[in-house]
N, C-alpha and C positions, 0 to 999 in steps of 0.2 A: 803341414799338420805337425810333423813332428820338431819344427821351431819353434809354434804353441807349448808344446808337448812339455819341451826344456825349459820354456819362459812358465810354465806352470811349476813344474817340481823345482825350477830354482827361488821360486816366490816361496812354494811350501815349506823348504826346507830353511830358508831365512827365520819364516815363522817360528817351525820346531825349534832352531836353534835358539830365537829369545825366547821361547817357554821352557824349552828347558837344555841350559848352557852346557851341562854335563853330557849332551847326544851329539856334541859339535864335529868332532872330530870322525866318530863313528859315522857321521848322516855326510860327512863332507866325504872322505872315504869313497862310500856308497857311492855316491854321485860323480864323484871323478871317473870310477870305473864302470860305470853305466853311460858313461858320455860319451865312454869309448869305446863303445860294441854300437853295432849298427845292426838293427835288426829288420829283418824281410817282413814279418807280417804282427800288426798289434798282436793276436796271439801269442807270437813268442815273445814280447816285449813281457806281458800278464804271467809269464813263466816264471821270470824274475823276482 
């Protein structure tokens, strides 16, 4: 579930980033450090 999970937010985030190039570094960011917590239950992932 949660290798969907990354294969989804890394799809979205490709998106945002060609709509709009100024959010790149901020969205990539974001996602480097969410990739690196591992969380126990979706709820605390939605905390995020």
């Amino acid at each position: 579930m949660y290798l969907c999970m990354k294969i989804l937010v890394k799809k979205m985030i490709s998106h945002y980033i060609k709509v709009f190039p100024l959010a790149k570094m901020p969205l990539l960011i974001w996602c480097n450090k969410l990739s690196k917590v591992e969380f126990k239950t979706f709820i605390k992932l939605k905390e995020v």
